[in-house]
C-alpha positions, 0 to 999 in steps of 0.5 A: 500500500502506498504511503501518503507522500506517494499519494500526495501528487494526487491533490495538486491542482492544476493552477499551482503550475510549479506544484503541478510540474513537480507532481507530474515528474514524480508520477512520470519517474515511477512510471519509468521506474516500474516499466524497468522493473518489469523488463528485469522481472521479464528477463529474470524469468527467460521471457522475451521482451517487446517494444517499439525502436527508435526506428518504429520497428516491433521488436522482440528481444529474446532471453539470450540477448539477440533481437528480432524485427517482428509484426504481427499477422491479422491472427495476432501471430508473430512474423519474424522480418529480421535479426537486429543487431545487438543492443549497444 
């Protein structure tokens, strides 16, 4: 359960623009914080991880590093296009 400092941001208003940037940086930091825990809880488990790249390509990064350019057919099935090179 969340603390009262993590529901804090909550309450601030809008009109309060140096409040409401503040608040808005700590909400986007635990967001980043949680997709970074996810990924390594991804990872810890030898599952693949997916996102869009830099280039807009979907890619599938699997458990032993490599990286797959992928789409999806119109069944939701994955369709390999390419190998990646490594993440630098």
């Amino acid at each position: 359960m969340a603390n009262n400092s993590d529901q804090a941001w909550y309450a601030v208003s809008s009109d309060d623009k140096a409040a409401f940037d503040r608040a808005i940086a700590a909400a986007t930091e635990r967001a980043q914080q949680a997709v970074l825990e996810a990924v390594a809880a991804h990872r810890r488990h030898g599952r693949p991880v997916y996102f869009v790249d830099a280039a807009g390509r979907l890619v599938k990064e699997l458990p032993d590093g490599r990286r797959l350019e992928i789409q999806l057919d119109k069944n939701d099935r994955e369709i390999e296009i390419a190998e990646l090179a490594p993440a630098a």
